[in-house]
Each structure stands twice: as structure tokens, then as C-alpha cells.
N, C-alpha and C positions, 0 to 999 in steps of 0.2 A: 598671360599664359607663360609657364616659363619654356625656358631653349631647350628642354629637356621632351615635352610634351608637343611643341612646334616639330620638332625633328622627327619623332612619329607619326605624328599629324601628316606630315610632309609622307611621308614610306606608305603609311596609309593610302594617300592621295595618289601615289604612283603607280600602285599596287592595285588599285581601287577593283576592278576587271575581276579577276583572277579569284580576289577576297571575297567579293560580294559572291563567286559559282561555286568556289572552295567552301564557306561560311551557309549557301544556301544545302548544298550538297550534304553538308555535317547536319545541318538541322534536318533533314529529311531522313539520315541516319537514326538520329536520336530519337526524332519521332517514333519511327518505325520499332525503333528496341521496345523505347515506353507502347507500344500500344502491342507487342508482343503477350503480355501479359495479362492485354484486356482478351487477345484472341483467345489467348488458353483459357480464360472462363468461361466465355461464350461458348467453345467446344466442349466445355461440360456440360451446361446448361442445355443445350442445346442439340448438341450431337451423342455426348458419350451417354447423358443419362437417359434412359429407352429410344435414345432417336435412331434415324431409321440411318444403316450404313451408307446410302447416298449422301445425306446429313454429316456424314463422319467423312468420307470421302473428299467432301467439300471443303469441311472445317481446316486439314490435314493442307488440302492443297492452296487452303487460303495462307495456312502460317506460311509455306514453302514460299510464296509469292513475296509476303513480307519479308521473308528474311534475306530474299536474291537482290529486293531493292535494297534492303540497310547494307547488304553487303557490297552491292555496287556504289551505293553514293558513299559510303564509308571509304570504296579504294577511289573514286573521284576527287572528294574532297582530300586525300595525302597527298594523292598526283600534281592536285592544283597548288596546294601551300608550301609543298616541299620544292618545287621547280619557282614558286614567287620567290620562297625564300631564297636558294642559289642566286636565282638572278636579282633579287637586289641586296644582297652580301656584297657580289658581285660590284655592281653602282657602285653603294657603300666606299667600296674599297677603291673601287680606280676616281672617284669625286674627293676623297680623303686624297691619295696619291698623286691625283693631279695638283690640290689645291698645296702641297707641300714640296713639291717639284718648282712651280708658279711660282711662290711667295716663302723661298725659305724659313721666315721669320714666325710661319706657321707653327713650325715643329723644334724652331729654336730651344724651347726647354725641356725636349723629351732627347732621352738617347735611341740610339738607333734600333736596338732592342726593345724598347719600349714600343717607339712606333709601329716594328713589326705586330708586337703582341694586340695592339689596337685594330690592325690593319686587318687581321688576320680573326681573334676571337672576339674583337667585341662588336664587326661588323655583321658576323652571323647571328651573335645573339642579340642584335639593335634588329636584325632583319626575322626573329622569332616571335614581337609582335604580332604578324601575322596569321602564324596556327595558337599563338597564344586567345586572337580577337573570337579567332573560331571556336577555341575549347569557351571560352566564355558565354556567347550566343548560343552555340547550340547545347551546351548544359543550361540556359535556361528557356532554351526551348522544349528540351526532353524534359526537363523539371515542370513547366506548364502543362503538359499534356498528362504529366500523370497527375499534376493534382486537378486539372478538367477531369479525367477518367474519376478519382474518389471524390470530389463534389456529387459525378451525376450516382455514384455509388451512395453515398450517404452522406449528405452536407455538410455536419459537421465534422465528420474526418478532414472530407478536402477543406474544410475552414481551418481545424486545431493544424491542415499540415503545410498551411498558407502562411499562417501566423509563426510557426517552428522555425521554417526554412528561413528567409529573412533574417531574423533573430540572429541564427546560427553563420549566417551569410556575412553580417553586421561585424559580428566576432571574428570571422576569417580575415575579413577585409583591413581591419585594424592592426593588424600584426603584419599588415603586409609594409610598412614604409621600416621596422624595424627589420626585417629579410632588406631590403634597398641597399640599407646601409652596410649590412654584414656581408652582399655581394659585391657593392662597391669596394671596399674596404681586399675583399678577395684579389678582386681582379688591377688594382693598383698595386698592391705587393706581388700580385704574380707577374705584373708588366714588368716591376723594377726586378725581379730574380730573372726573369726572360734576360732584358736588358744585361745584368752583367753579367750571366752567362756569355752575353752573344761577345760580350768587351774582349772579356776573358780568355775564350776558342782563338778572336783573333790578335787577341796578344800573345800564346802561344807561347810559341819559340824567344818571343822577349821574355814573357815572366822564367822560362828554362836557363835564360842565358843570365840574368842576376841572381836566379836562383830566390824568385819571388813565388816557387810552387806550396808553401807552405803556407803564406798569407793572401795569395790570392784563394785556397782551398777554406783559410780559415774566413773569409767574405762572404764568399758566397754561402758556406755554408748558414753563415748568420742570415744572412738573405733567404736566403731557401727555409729558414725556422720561422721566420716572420711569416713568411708567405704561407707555410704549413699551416701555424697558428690559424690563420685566416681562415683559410681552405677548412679548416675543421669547426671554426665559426660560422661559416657560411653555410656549412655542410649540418651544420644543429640547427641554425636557423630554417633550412629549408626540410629539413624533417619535423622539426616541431610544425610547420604549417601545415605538412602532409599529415602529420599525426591530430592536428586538428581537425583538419576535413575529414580524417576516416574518425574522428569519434563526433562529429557531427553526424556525420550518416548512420552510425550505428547507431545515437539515440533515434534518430531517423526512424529507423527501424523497427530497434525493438519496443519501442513508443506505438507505434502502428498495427505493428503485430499483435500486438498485446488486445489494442482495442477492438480489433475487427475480429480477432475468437473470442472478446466478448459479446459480441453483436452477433455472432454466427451463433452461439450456444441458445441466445435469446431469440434464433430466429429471425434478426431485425435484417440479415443479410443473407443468400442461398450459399451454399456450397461453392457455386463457382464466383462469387461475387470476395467470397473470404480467398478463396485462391488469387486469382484477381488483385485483391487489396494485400497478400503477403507477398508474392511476387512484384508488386509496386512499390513496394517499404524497401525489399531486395533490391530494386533497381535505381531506386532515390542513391544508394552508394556512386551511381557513376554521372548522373549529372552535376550532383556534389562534387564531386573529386573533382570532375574536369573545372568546374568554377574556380575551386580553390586551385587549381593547379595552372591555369589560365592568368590569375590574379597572384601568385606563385610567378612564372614567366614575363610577366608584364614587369615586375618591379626589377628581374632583374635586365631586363630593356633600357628600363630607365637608368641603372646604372650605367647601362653601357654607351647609352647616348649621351649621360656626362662627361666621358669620356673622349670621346667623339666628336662632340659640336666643336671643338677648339681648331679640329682639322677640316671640318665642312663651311662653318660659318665665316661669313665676311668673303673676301676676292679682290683682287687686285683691276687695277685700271689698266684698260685695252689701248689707251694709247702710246705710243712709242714715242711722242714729243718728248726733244730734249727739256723744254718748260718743266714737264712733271715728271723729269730723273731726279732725285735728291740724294745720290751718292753721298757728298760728302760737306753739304752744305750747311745741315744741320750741327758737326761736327764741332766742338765746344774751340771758337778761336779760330776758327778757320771758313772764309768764306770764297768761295774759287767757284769764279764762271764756267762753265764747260763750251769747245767753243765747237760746234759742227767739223771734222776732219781732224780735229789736232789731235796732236799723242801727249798727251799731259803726264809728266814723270811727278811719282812723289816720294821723298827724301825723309827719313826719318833717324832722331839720332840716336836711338835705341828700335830693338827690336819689339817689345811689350808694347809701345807704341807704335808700331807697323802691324802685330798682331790687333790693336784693337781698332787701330782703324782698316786694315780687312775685315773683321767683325759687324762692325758699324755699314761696311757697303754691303755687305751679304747680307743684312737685316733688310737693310732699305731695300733691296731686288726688286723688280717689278718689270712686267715686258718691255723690252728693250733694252735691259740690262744684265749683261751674263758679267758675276763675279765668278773668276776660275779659282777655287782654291788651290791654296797653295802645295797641297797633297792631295793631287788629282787620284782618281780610281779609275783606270780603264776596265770598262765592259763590252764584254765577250769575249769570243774566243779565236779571233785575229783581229791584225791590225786595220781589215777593212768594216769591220762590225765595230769596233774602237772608233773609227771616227762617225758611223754615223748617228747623227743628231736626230733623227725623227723628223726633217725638215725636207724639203725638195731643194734640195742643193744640187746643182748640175756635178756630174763625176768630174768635170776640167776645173773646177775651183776648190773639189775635193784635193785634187791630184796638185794647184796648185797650193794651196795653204800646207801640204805635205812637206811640198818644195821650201817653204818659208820658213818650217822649221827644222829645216835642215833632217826630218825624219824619213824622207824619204829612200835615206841610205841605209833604213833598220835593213840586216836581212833575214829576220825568223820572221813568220809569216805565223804564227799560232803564239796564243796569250794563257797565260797560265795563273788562275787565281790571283785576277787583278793585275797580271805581267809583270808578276815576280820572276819571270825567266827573261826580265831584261833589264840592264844596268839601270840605273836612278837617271844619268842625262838621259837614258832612251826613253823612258816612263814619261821624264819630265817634257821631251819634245813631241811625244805622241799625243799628251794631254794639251801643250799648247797648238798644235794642229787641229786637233778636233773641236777646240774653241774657236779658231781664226775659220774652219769652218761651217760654225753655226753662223758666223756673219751678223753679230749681233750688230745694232744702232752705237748701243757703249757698252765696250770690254775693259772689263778692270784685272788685271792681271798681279800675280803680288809673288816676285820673286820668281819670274817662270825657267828662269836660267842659271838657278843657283847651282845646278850638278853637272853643268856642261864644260868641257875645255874653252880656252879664253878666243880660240882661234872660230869655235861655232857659234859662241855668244855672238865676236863681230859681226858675223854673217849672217845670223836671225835678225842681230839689231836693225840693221840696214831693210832688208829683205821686208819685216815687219811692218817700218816706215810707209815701205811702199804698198805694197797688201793692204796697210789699214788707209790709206789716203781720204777716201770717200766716208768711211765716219771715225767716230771718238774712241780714242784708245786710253786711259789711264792705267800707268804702269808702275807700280809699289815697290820699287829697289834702291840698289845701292850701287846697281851693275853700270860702271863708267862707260860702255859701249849704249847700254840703253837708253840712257839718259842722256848722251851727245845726239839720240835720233828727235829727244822730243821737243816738241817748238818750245814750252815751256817747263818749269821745274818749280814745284814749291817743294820749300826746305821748312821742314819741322825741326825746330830747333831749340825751343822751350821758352821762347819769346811771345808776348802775348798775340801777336803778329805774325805767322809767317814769312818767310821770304821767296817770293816771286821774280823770276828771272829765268835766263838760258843757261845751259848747264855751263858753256864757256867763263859768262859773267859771275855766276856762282864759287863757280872754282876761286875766284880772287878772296873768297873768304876763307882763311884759317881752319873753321871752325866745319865747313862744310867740304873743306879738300878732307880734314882729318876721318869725315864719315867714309866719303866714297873710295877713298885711296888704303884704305886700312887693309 
């Protein structure tokens, strides 16, 4: 089975409740329309031609009955698919968010625009299987029941309309994986025009200030043509299917029609039995349609669940042992212990190599390892919503990790679109507070003091020390107060080997005073 059809399978399975009263509710609908049309021959036959107004009476309050049912299981069944739907859009979307929060390395090759657009359109339409299974079942339940009603009319109608349907069903069905691909095809160019729109808005004032408004206009615009192109393939694709299913039911139709006034002329059928069978031919249009338009919705499901499975599938390991952190041991040339409590400094002699190895540890993430990047983003909208983590942290370890990073002496009190209403150290010590207070096992931190005065660096260094005492710190700079707190230092220095040592013993190399003293 592919990951595509599993992840359905799975929505299905959650949903299962809701689908089965939603799905049973629709077919009781459908019934009811199809069998609408047997009532009105029978009211001929029966009531309007010489019978007696009691008879008529009857017939009258028999449709009224029929129709109060199709109409009620008809608003049942929206009630129930449109609230599955919400809620597992919903799932969808916080089982995606979680898993991408959890295990960064999830989402590592989508932009951030992108992931929205996933998070956002293709978890409702992954969660549209649902009235999609309905329109399916219960157009081939109303389709059953009228070719039962022309069977008991005259066999070989309901035979020639047993054998048609099918046929025409076969045809539909086949054009449905070529719709898959032109909605896939859609919603990938519309993720990546989403995506750099979103780049774009927040580059802003940088693209104003190089005076990049012409070429960032002229991107997106190419972006946005791509994406059209799509949108108006997919948009052909999905009408050529609709245009198939309505000229399947109109042969439907007027195939039907045709043979039952020849049967009525010959006598072989009454009056109300040819009513009956052209009002059937009529209504064959709508359990068609929903089939096709069911099998229509489903493919594009499937696109969306290719989409999708990247951020649902797989999961990270629940343990926090330091055995199964692999920060940065994988790392080509570099093998370093982690050792419970210490503050490990790392040394690099350029910066593209400090940028890839913070890359390298925020890939590897996994619980009990918070990498803070180096361009933190505060959320919300004060500094007391800014530090909280989602964790039960006691307010005196909130209030102390404040103290550590020396951010306790901000004094605006309200954050303004990520706290751009406060200088770069202040950004920068409010994001390393709000790491020191999620308290992870092992924090890796990369450059978290690059904006601060040299006189508040020394005093987070120290301060830090002591705050992380009780577990693993690994800290990615250049900052000579930092790296005087850590027990140890490895030095990246383009030697097949690193060098391992304390930052005192270090210093005695030329090569490694030249990094940090620069």
C-alpha cells in the first residue's frame, strides 16, 4: 500500500463514527430522491387516474413524508462530514506542527511559506476524503435503487442500464490519476508562490532599503505565472472530469428516455410506469455526478497526502539519555563526548563552518535537545508570553534564567512583531532566557551574545555556568568570556583532528588566540 493511501486509510480509521452516520444518513438521502419518482408513478397509476381523492390524499402525503426524510438525512449527513472534516483538518494540522516543532529536520527542506500552505490547504483537503467516501457510496446507493426500480419496471431496461453505468463509471474512473497529477502539480507551485510571498512581506523594509523592489516584484511575479499556469491546468483537468460525468448521464438519459416511449407507445409499460422510468433517466444525473465528483475529490486527497506524509510520518525517540543525543558526533572529523553538567565550548575558524555545524545540530534535534538558533524569534506580545515555553516551569526559575541573562533589566513590557521595538542585545538576551528556561537536558547555543556589551557578556558568562551546572551546555562562539566558563573547548581548525582542551591551554596556540581575540 503506498504512504499515500496508509494516510487515508488512517483519517478513515479516526473518523470511522461520524463517516459510517454521515455516509449511512447520505444513503438514506439518495434512496429516498431515487424512489421519489417511483412515488409519482404510483400516484398515477393509482391515485390521479379514476381513483378515489382518499387515494390521492394518501399518495400526496406519502411524497410529503418522503421528502421531510431526504431532507433531514440530507442536512444530517452535512452536519456530520463537515464537523469530521473541521476536526480532523484540525488533527491534521497540530500532528503536522507538532511533528515539525519535535524533529526540525522534518521541515528542513520546505520554507516557511510553504509549510504554512501545507498546514493550512492541504490538511483540509487530505481531511475531504470524508464527504468525498460519502458522495461515493451514496451515489451508488441511489444508483442501485433506481436501476432495482427499472429491473422490476421491465428487465431489460434495468439490465441495458446496469450494463451502461459501469461502462461509463470505468471511463470516469480512468482520468482520475491524470486530475492527481495536475492537482498535485497545482498545489506545489501554489506552496512555493505562498512561500515567497511570505519571504518577501518579511523582507520588506530590507528589499526598500537596497532598493531590491523591482527584482523581488519581478520573482514573484514569475512565481505567481507558474503557479497560474497550474491553477488553470488543474482547473481543465477538473472540469474535463465534471464534463465527463454530465455527458455520461445525459447519455444516461436520453438513452433511457428514448426506450421507455417506445415501450409506452407499444403498451409494454403504463403511463405511470413511463413517468417513473423518465423521471429515473432524470435522476441517474445525480448519483452520477456525485460518483464522478467523489472520485474527482479523492484524487485530489491524494495529492495532498503526498504532501503531507513528510510532516506526519516517522517521530523522534522519547528518551532524553545523553547515549542517544548525536549533536555532533556524526560530524565529518569530529568525535566529542558529551559529558553530563559541563559546558562544552566550540571554536571555529571561520564562520560558514560554525553556520554548518549549527545546521548539523538542529537537524539532529530530538527530545532533550533544544538548539537555540542563532536569530531567535520572540512570541507574543510581552516579555512574559516570550518566555513561556509550553512546559511547567516553576515562575522562580522563570524569574531566575531572566536574571542570567542579564534581561531582566528590559524595561518595555509589550513586543512588537517579533520585538522589533527592542535593540538586537535585548532580542538577543530575551531569547537566551527563554531557552535557559525550557531547562533542557542539552542546550546548544551559537553565538547568543554577539549584540551585547562586553561588560553583560561577562556577566551572563559566569551567571550561565552556574544556572546550567546540573546538565550539558554546548556553546558555538568566539566570545572569550564564554569560553573561559567552559570545562572544555574544541577548536575547529581545519586539521584532520580537532583540538581539545581549556580555553586557558588553548590560548597558547597562535592560531587559536588569532580566532578569539580578533
Amino acid at each position: 500500500m503506498s504512504p499515500e493511501r496508509a494516510l487515508l486509510r488512517e483519517v478513515v480509521r479516526r473518523r470511522a463514527r461520524p463517516l459510517v452516520v454521515g455516509c449511512s444518513a447520505s444513503m438514506v438521502h439518495q434512496t429516498c430522491e431515487a424512489l421519489v419518482p417511483l412515488a409519482i408513478g404510483l400516484s398515477i397509476d393509482h391515485a390521479v387516474s379514476g381513483g378515489a381523492p382518499s387515494t390521492i390524499l394518501v399518495a400526496v402525503a406519502g411524497i410529503l413524508v418522503l421528502f421531510t426524510l431526504l431532507a433531514t438525512c440530507g442536512g444530517l449527513a452535512y452536519w456530520m462530514l463537515s464537523v469530521s472534516v473541521q476536526r480532523e483538518a484540525h488533527a491534521l494540522r497540530v500532528q503536522a506542527a507538532g511533528r515539525v516543532l519535535a524533529d526540525p529536520s522534518a521541515g528542513q527542506h520546505r520554507t516557511a511559506g510553504e509549510l504554512m500552505a501545507i498546514l493550512t490547504s492541504d490538511t483540509t483537503a487530505l481531511a475531504g476524503i470524508l464527504p468525498a467516501l460519502s458522495l461515493i457510496v451514496s451515489g451508488i446507493a441511489g444508483l442501485g435503487v433506481t436501476v432495482f426500480v427499472l429491473v422490476r419496471v421491465d428487465l431489460a431496461l434495468g439490465l441495458g442500464l446496469v450494463v451502461m453505468v459501469p461502462l461509463l463509471m470505468i471511463g470516469v474512473e480512468r482520468i482520475g490519476p491524470w486530475l492527481e497529477r495536475k492537482v498535485a502539480a497545482q498545489q506545489q507551485t501554489g506552496g512555493l508562490a505562498a512561500a515567497l510571498a511570505a519571504e518577501l512581506v518579511s523582507a520588506l523594509r530590507t528589499i526598500h532599503g537596497f532598493g531590491g523592489t523591482r527584482e523581488a516584484t519581478r520573482r514573484y511575479r514569475a512565481a505567481s505565472r507558474v503557479s497560474l499556469r497550474a491553477a488553470g491546468e488543474a482547473a481543465t483537468a477538473s472540469s474535463v472530469v465534471a464534463g465527463v460525468g454530465l455527458l455520461a448521464t445525459a447519455t444516461v438519459v436520453v438513452v433511457t428516455a428514448a426506450v421507455a416511449a417506445g415501450m409506452a407507445l407499444s403498451g409494454r409499460i403504463s403511463i405511470g410506469e413511463f413517468v417513473t422510468v423518465v423521471a429515473m433517466a432524470s435522476f441517474v444525473a445525480e448519483p452520477v455526478q456525485r460518483i464522478a465528483t467523489g472520485v474527482q475529490q479523492t484524487a485530489v486527497c491524494r495529492a495532498s497526502a503526498a504532501r503531507l506524509i513528510p510532516l506526519t510520518s516517522g517521530g523522534v525517540t522519547e528518551s532524553t539519555s545523553l547515549d542517544n543525543l548525536v549533536p555532533i558526533a556524526r560530524l565529518p572529523g569530529l568525535d566529542v563526548d558529551l559529558r553530563p553538567g559541563e559546558m562544552l565550548g566550540v571554536v571555529t575558524a571561520d564562520q560558514a563552518t560554525a553556520q554548518d555545524l549549527s545546521e548539523a545540530l538542529r537537524t539532529a534535534a530530538r527530545p532533550g535537545l533544544l538548539v537555540e538558533p542563532p536569530h531567535a524569534y520572540l512570541l507574543g506580545g510581552t516579555i512574559q508570553e516570550a518566555l513561556n515555553t509550553g512546559r511547567d516551569v516553576p515562575q522562580e526559575w522563570t524569574q531566575l534564567s531572566l536574571t542570567a541573562a542579564e534581561a531582566h533589566t528590559i524595561q518595555s513590557e509589550s513586543l512588537l512583531d517579533g520585538g522589533i521595538n527592542l535593540s538586537g542585545g535585548q532580542r538577543q538576551r530575551l531569547a537566551l532566557a527563554r531557552a535557559l528556561a525550557a531547562d533542557p537536558p542539552v542546550l546548544v547555543l551559537t553565538d547568543p551574545l554577539s549584540a551585547v556589551d562586553a561588560v553583560t557578556e561577562d556577566a551572563v558568562a559566569q551567571k550561565l555556568r552556574e544556572l546550567r551546572s546540573h546538565h550539558t551546555t554546548v556553546v558555538v562562539t568566539t566570545s572569550p568570556p564564554l569560553l573561559m566558563s567552559c570545562d572544555r573547548v574544541v577548536f575547529l581548525n581545519g586539521y584532520p583532528a580537532p583540538a581539545i582542551a581549556s580555553h586557558d591551554r588553548l590560548m597558547q596556540r597562535p592560531d587559536y588566540r588569532k580566532v578569539v581575540l580578533r
